[in-house]
Residue frames as a rotation matrix with the C-alpha (Angstrom) as fourth column:
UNK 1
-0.287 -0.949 -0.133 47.10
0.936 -0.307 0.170 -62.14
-0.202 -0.075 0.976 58.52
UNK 2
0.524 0.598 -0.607 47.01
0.400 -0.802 -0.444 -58.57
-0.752 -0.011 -0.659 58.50
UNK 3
0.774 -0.489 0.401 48.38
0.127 -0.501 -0.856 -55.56
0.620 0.714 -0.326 55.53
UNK 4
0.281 -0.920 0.273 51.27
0.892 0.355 0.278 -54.54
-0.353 0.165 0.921 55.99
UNK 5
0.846 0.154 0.510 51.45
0.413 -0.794 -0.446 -50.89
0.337 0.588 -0.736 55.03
UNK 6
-0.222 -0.961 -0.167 54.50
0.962 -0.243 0.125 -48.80
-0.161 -0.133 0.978 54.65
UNK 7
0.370 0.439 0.819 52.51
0.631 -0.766 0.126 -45.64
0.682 0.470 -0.560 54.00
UNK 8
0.648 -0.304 -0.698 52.60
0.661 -0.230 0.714 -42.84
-0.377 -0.925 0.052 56.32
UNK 9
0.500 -0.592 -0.632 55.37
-0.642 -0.743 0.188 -39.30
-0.581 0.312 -0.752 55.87
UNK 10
-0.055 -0.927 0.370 57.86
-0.132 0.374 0.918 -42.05
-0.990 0.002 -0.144 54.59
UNK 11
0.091 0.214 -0.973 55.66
-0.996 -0.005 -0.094 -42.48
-0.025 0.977 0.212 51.02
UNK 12
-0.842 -0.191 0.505 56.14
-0.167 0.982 0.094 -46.17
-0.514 -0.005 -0.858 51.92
UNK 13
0.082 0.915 -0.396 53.39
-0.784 0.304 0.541 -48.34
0.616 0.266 0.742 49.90
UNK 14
0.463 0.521 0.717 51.41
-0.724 0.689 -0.033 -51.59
-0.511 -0.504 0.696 51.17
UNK 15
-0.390 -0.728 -0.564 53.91
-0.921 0.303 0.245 -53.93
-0.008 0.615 -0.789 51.16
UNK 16
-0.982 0.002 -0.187 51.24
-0.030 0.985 0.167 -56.85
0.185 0.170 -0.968 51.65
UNK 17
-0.587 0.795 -0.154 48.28
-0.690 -0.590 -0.419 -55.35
-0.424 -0.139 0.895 50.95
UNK 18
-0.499 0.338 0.798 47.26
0.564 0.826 0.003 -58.51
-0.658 0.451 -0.603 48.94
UNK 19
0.447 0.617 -0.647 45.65
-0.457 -0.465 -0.759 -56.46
-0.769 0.635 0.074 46.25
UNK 20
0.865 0.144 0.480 45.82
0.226 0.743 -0.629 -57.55
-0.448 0.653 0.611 42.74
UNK 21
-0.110 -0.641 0.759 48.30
0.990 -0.137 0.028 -57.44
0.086 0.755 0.650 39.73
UNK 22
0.134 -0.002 -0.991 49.15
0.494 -0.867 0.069 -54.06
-0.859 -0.499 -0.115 39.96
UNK 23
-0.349 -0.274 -0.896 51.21
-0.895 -0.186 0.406 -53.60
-0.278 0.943 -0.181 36.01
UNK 24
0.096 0.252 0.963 49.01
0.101 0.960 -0.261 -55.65
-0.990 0.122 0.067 33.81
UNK 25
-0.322 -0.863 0.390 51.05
0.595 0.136 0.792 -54.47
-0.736 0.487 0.470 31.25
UNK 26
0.400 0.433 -0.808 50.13
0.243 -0.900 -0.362 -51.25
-0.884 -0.052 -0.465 30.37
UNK 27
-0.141 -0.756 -0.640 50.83
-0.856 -0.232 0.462 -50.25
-0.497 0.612 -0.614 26.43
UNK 28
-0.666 -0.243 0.706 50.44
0.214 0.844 0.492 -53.76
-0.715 0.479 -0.510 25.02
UNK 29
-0.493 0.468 -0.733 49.37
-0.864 -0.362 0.350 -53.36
-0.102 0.806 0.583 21.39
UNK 30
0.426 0.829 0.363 46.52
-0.783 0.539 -0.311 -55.61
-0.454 -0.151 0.878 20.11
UNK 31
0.799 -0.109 -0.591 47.68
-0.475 0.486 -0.733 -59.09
0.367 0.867 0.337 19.23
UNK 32
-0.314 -0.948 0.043 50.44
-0.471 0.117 -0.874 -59.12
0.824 -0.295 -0.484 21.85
UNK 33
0.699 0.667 -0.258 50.22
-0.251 0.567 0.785 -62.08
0.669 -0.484 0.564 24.59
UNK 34
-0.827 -0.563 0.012 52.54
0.048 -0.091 -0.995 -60.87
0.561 -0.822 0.102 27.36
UNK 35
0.301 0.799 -0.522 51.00
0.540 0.308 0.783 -61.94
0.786 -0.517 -0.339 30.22
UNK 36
0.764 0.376 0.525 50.03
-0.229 -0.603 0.765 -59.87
0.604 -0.704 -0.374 33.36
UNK 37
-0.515 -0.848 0.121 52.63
-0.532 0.206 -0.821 -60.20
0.672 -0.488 -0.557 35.95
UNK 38
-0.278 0.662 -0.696 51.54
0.308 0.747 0.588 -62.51
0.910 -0.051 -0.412 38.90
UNK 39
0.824 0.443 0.353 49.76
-0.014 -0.606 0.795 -61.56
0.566 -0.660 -0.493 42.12
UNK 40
0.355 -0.827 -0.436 53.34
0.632 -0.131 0.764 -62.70
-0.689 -0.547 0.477 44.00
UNK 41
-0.184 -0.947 0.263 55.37
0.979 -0.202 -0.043 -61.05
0.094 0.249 0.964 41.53
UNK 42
0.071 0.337 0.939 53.44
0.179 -0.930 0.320 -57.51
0.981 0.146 -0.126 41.90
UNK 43
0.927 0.336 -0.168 53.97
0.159 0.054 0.986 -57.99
0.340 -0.940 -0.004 45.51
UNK 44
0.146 -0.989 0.040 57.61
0.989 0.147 0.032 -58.40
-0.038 0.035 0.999 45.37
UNK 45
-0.337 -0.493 0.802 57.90
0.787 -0.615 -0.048 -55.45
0.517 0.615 0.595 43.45
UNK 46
0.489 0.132 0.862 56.02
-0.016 -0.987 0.160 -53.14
0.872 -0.092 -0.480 45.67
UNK 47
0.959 -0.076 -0.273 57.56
0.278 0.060 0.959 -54.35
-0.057 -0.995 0.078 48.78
UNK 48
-0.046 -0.994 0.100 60.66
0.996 -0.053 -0.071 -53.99
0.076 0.096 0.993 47.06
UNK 49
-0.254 -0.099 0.962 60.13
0.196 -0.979 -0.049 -49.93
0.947 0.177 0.268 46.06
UNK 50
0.766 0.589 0.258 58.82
-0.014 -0.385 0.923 -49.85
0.643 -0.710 -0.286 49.70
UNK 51
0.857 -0.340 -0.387 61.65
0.449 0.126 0.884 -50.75
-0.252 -0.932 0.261 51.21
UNK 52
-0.167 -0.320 0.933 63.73
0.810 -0.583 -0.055 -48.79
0.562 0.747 0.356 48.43
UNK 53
0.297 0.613 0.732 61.52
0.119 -0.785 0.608 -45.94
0.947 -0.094 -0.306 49.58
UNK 54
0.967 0.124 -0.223 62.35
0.237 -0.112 0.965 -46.64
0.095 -0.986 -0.138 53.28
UNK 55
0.039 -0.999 -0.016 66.20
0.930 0.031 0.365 -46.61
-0.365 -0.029 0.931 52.87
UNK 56
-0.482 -0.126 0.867 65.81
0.462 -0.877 0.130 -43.04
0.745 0.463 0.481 51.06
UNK 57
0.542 0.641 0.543 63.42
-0.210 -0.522 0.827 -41.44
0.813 -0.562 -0.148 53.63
UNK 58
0.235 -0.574 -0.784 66.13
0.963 0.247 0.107 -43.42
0.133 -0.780 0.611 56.53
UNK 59
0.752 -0.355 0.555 67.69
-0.565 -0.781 0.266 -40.26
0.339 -0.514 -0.788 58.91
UNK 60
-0.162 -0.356 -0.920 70.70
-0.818 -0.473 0.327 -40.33
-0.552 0.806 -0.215 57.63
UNK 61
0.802 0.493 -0.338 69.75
-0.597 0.642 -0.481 -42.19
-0.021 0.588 0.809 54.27
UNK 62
0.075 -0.523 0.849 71.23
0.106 0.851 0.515 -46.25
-0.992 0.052 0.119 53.85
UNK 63
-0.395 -0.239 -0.887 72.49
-0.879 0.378 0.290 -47.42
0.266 0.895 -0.359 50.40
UNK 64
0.833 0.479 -0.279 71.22
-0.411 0.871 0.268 -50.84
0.371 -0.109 0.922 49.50
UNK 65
0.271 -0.701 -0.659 74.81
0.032 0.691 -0.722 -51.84
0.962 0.175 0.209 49.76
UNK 66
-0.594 -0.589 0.548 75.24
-0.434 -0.339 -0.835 -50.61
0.678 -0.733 -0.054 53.40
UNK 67
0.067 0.903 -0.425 72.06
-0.672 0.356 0.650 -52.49
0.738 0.242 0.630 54.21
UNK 68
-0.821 -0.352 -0.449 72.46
-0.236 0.926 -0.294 -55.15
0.520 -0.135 -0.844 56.82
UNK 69
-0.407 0.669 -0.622 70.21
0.644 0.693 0.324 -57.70
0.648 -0.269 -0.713 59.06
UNK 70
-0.800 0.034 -0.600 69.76
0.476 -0.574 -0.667 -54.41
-0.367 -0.818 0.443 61.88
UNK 71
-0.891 0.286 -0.352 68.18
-0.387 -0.885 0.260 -52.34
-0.237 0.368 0.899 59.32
UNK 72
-0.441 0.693 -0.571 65.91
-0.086 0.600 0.795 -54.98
0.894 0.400 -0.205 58.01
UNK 73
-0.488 0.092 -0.868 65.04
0.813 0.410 -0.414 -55.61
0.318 -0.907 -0.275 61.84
UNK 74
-0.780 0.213 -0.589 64.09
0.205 -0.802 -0.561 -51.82
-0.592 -0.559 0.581 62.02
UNK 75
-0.807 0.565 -0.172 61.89
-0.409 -0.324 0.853 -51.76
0.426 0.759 0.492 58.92
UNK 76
-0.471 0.631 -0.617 60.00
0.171 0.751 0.637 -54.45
0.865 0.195 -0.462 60.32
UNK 77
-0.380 0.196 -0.904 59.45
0.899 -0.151 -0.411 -52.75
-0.217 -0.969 -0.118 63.36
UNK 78
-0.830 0.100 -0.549 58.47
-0.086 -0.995 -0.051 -49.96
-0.552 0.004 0.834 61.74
UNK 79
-0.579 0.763 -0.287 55.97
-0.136 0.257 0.957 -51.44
0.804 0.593 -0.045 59.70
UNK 80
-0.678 0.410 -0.610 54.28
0.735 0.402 -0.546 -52.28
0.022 -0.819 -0.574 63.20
UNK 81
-0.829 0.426 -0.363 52.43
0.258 -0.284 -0.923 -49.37
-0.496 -0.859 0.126 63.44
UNK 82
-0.614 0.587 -0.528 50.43
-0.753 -0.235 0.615 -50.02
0.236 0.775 0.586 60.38
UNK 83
-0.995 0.100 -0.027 49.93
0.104 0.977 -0.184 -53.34
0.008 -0.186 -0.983 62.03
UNK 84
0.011 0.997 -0.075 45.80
-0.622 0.065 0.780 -54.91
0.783 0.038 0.621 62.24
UNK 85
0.067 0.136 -0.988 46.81
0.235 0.961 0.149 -57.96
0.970 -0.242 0.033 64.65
UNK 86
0.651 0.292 0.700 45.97
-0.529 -0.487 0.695 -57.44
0.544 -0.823 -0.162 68.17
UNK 87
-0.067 -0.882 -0.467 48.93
0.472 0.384 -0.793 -58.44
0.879 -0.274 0.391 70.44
UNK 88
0.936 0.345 -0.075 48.00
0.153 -0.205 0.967 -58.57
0.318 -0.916 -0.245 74.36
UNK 89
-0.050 -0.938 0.343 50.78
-0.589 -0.249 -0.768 -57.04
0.806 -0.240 -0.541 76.46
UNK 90
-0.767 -0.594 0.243 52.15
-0.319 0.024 -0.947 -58.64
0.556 -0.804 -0.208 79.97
UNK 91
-0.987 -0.113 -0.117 50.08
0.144 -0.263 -0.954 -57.25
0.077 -0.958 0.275 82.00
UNK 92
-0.367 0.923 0.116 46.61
-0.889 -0.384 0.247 -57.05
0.273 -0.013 0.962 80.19
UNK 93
-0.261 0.471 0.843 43.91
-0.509 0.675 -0.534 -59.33
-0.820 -0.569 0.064 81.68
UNK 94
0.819 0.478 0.319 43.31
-0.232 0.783 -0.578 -61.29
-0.526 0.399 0.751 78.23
UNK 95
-0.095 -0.846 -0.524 47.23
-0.995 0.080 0.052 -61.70
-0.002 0.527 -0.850 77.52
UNK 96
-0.923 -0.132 0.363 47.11
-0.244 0.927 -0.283 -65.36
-0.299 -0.350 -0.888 76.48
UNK 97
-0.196 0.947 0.254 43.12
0.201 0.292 -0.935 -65.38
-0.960 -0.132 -0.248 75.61
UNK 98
-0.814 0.000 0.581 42.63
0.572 0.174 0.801 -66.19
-0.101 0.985 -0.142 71.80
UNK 99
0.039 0.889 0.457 38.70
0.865 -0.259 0.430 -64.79
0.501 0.378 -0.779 72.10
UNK 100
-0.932 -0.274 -0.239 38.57
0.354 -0.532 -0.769 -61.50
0.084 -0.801 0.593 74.20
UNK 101
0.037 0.982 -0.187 34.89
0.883 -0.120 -0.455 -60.78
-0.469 -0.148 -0.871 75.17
UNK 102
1.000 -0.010 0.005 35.91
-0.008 -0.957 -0.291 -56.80
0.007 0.291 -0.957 74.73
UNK 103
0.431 -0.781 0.452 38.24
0.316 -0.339 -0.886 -54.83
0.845 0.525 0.100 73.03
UNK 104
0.351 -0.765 -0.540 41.64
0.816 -0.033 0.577 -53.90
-0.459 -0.643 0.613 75.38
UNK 105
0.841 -0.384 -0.381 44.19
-0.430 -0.902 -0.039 -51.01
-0.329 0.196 -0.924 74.81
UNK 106
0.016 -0.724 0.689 46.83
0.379 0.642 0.666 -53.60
-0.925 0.251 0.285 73.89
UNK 107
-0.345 -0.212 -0.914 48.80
-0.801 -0.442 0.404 -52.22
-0.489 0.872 -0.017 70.35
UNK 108
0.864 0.489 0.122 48.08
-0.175 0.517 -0.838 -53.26
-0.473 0.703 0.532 67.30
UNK 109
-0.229 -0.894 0.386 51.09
-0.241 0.436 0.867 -55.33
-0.943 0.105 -0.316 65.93
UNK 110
-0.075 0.056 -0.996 51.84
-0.985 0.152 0.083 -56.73
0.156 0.987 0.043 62.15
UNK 111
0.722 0.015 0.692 51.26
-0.332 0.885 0.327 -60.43
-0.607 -0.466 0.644 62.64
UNK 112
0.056 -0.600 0.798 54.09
-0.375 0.728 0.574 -63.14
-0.925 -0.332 -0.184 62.54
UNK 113
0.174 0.039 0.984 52.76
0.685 0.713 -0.149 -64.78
-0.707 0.700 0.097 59.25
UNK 114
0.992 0.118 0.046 52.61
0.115 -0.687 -0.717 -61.01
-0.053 0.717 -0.695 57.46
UNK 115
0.447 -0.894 -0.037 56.48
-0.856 -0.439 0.274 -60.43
-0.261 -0.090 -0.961 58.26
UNK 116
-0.129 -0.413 0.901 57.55
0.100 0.899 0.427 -64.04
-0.987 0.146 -0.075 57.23
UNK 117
0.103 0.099 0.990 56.26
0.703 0.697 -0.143 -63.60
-0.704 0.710 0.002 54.12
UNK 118
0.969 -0.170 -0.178 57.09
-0.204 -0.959 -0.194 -60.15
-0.138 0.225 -0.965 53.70
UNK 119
0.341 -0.740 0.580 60.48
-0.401 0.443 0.802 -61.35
-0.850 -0.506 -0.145 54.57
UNK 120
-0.097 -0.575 0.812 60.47
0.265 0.772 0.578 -64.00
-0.959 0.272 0.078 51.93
UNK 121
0.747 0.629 0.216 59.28
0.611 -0.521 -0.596 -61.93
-0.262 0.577 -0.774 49.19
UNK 122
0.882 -0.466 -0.066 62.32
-0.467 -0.849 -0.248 -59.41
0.060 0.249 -0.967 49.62
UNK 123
0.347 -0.612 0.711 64.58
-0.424 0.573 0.701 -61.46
-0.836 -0.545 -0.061 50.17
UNK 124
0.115 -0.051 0.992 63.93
0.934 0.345 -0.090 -63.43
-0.338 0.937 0.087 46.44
UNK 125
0.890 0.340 0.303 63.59
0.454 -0.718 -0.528 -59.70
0.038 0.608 -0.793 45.30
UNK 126
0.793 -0.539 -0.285 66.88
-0.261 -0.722 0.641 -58.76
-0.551 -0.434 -0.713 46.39
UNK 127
-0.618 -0.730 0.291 69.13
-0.030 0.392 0.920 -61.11
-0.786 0.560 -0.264 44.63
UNK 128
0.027 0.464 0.885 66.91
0.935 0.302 -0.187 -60.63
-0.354 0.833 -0.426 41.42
UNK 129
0.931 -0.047 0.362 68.03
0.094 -0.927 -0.364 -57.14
0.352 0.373 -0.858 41.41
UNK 130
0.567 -0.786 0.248 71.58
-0.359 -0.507 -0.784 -57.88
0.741 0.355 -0.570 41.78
UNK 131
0.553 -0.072 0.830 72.04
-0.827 0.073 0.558 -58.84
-0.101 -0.995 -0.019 45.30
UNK 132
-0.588 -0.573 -0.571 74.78
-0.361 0.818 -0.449 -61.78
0.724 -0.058 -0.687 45.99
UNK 133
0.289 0.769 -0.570 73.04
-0.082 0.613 0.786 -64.61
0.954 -0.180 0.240 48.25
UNK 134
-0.109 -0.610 -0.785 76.04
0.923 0.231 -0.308 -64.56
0.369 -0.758 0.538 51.00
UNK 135
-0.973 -0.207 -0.097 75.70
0.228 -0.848 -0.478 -60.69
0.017 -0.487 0.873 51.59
UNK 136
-0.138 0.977 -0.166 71.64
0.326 0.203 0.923 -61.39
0.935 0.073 -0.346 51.31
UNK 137
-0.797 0.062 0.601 70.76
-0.586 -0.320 -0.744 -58.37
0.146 -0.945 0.292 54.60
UNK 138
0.018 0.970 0.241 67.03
-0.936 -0.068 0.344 -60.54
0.351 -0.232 0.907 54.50
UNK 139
0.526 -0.166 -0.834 68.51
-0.027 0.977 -0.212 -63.94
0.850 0.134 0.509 55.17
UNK 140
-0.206 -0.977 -0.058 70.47
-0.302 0.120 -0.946 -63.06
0.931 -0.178 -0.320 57.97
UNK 141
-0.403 0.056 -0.913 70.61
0.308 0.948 -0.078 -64.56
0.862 -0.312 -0.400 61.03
UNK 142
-0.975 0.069 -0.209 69.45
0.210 -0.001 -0.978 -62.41
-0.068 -0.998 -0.014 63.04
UNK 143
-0.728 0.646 -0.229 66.61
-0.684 -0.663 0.302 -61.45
0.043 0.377 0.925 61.43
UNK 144
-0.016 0.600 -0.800 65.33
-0.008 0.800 0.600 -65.26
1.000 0.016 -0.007 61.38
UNK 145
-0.731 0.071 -0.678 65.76
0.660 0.321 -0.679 -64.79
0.170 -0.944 -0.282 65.30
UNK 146
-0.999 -0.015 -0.043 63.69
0.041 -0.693 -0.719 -62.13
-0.019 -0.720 0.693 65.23
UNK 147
-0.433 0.715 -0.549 61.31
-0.713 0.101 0.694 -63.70
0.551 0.692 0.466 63.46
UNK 148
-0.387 0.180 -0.904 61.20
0.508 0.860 -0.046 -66.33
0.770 -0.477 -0.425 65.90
UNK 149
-0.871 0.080 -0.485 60.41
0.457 -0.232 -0.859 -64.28
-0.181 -0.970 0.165 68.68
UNK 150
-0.644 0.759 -0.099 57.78
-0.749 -0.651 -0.123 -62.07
-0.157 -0.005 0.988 67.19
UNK 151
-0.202 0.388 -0.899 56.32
-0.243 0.870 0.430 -65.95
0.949 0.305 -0.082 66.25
UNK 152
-0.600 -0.013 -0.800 56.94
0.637 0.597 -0.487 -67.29
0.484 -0.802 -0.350 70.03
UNK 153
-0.930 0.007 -0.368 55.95
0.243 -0.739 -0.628 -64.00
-0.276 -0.674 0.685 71.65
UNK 154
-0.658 0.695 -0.290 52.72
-0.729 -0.494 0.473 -63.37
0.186 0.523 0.832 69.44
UNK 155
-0.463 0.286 -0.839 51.55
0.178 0.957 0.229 -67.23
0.868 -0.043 -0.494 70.06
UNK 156
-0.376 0.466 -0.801 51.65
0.729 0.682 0.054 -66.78
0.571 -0.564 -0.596 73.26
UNK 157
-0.722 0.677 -0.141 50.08
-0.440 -0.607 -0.661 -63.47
-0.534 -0.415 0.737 73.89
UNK 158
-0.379 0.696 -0.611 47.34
-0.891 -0.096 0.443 -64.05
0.249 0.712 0.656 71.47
UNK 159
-0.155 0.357 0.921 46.84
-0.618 0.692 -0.373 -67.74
-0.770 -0.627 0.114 72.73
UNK 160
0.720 0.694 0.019 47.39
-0.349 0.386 -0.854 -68.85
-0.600 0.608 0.520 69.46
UNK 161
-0.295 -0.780 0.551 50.43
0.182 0.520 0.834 -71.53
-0.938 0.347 -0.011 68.01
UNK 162
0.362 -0.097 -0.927 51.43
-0.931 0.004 -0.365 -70.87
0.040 0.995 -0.089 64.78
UNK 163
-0.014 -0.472 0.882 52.28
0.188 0.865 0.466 -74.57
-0.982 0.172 0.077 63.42
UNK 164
-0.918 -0.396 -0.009 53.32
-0.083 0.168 0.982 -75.63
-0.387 0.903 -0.187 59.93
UNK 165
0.311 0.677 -0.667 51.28
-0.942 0.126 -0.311 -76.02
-0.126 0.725 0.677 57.19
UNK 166
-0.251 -0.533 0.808 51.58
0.010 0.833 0.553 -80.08
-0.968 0.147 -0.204 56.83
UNK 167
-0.561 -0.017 -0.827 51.83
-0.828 0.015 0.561 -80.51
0.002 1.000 -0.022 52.95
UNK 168
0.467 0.871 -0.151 49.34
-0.875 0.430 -0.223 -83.15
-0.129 0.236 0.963 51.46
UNK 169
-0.389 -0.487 -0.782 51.67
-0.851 0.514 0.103 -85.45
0.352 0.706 -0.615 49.96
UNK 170
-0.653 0.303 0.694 50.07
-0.249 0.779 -0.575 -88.62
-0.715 -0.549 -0.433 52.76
UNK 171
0.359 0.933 0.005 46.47
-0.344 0.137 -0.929 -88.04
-0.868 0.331 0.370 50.98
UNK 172
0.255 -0.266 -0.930 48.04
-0.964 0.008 -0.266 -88.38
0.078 0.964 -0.254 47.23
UNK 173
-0.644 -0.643 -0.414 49.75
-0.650 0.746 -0.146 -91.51
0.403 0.175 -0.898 48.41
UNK 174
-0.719 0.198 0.667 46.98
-0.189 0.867 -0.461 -93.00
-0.669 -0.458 -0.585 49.67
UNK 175
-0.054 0.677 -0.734 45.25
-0.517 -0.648 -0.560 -92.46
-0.855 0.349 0.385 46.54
UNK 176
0.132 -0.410 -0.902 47.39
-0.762 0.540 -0.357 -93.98
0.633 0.735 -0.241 44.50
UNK 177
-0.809 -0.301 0.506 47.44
-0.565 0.639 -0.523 -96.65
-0.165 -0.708 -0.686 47.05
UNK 178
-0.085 0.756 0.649 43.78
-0.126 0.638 -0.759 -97.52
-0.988 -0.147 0.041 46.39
UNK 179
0.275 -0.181 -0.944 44.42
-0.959 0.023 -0.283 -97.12
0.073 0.983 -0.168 42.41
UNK 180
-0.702 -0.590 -0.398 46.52
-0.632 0.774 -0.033 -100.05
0.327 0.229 -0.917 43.00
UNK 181
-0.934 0.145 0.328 44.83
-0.219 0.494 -0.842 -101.81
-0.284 -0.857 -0.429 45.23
UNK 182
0.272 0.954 0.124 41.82
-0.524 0.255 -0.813 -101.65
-0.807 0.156 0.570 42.82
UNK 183
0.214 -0.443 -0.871 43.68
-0.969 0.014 -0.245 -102.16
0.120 0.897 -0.426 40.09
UNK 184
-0.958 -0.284 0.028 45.04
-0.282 0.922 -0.266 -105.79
0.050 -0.263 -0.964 41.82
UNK 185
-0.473 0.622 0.625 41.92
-0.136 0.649 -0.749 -106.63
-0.871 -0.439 -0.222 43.26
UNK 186
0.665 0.746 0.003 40.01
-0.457 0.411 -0.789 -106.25
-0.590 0.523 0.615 39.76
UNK 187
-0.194 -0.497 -0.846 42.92
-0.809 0.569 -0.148 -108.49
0.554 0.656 -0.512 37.87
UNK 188
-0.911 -0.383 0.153 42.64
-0.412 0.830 -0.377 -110.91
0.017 -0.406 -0.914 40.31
UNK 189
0.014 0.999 -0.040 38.88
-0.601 -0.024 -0.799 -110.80
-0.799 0.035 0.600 39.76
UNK 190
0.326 0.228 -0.917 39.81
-0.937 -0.052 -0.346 -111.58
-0.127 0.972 0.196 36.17
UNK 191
-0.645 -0.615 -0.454 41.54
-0.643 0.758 -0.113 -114.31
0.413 0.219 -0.884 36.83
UNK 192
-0.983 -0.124 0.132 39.20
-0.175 0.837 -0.519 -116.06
-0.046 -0.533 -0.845 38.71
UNK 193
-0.996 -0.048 0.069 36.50
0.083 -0.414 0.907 -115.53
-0.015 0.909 0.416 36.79
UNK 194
-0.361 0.724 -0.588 34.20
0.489 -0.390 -0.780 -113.59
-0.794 -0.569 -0.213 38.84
UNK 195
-0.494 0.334 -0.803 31.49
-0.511 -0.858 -0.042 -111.04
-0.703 0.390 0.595 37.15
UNK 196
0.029 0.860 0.509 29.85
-0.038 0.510 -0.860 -113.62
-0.999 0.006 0.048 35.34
UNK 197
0.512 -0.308 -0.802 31.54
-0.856 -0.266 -0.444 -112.87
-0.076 0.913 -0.400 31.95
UNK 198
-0.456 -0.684 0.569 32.96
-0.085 0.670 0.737 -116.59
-0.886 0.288 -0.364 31.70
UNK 199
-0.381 0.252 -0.890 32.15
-0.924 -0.063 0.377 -117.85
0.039 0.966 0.257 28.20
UNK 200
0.782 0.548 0.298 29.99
-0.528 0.836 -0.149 -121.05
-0.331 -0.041 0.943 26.97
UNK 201
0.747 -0.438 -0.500 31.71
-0.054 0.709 -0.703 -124.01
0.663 0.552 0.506 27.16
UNK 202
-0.251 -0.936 0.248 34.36
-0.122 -0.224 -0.967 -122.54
0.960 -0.273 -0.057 29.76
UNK 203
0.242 0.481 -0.843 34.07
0.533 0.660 0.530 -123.78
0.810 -0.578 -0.096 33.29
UNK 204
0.539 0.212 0.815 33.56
-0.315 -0.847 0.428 -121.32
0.781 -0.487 -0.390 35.66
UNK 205
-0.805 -0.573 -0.155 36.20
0.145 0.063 -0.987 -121.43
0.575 -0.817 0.032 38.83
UNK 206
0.546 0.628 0.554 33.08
-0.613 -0.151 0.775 -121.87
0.571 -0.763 0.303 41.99
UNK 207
-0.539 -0.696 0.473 34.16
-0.673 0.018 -0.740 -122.33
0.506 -0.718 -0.478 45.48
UNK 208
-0.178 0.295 -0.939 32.75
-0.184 0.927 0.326 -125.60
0.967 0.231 -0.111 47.12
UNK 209
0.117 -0.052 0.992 32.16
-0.983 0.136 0.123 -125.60
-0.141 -0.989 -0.035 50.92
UNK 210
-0.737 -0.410 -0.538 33.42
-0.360 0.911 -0.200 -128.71
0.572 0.046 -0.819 51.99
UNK 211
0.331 0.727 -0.602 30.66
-0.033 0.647 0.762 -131.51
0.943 -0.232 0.238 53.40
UNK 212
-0.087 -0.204 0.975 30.40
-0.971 0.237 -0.037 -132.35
-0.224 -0.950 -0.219 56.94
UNK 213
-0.107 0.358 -0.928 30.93
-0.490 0.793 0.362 -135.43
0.865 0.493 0.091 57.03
UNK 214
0.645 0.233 0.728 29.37
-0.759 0.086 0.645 -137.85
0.087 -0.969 0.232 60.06
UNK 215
-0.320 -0.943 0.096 31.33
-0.880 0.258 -0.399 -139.91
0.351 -0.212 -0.912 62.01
């Protein structure tokens, strides 16, 4: 995935610059064990003041409250031209080719996975500063279409499907699948007193092949 940068006349910062904890609590007197904020939550926060920052610098400036799914649709489109992710147009001869031998004139774009999670980031940041969840401008529906397209449309210039992340949860369960499964097989060991640990005096359990017998 690429940054994200909101920089540029607007004073935007890098809203997904992935850099570290930004306030690791600055001021804390010795003895005091307030922990650093976390690398998501320092994200949040600058993407929030970035997009803060964009709504003031807007022509004519937005209130948060006037805010809706359009505007959010234009930020993200404006973040594009900070983009890193190469995005073949139409018409170029590697539209569709994941490797390109050489470099093309095709824009540079924010990629698909940076705006999703840019997305979900401001979104939690809005209602934690107040926002109601129903009037939530980062949730709205169009915006998840537009997310879909810059997903469908980026796939297939770039020649590359975005799929899910499948979660682990199979591997755990077959884990604990052979736990058990040892766990039975060595009781039933115990019972049938394999391992050679019988005691004197105690008659070992031994399997007998049955005789041929002649006719």
């Amino acid at each position: 995935m690429d940054s994200t940068s909101g920089g540029g006349g607007g004073g935007a910062s890098e809203p997904n610059s992935g850099e570290g904890p930004s306030g690791t609590g600055g001021g804390v007197g010795d003895g005091s064990s307030a922990a650093p904020p976390s690398r998501y939550e320092s994200q949040k926060r600058r993407d929030w003041n970035t997009f803060l920052q964009y709504l003031k610098n807007h022509k004519p400036p937005l209130s948060l409250a006037r805010c809706s799914g359009a505007h959010v649709i234009e930020f993200l489109k404006y973040l594009d031209q900070f983009g890193k992710t190469k995005v073949h147009l139409s018409g170029c001869a590697y539209f569709g080719h994941p490797n390109p031998p050489v470099p093309c004139a095709c824009p540079l774009r924010q990629a698909w996975g940076s705006l999703d999670a840019l997305i979900g980031r401001l979104r939690a940041a809005y209602e934690e500063n107040g926002g109601r969840p129903e009037s939530n401008p980062f949730g709205a529906r169009a915006v998840r279409i537009y997310l879909r397209e810059v997903r469908e449309g980026q796939a297939k210039a770039r020649g590359i499907p975005y799929e899910k992340k499948k979660r682990k949860r199979p591997t755990t369960a077959a884990t604990t699948a052979t736990v058990a499964n040892a766990s039975t097989a060595a009781a039933e060991d115990g019972t049938s007193g394999g391992g050679g640990s019988s005691e004197a005096g105690a008659a070992p359990t031994v399997a007998i092949a049955p005789s041929s017998t002649s006719v």
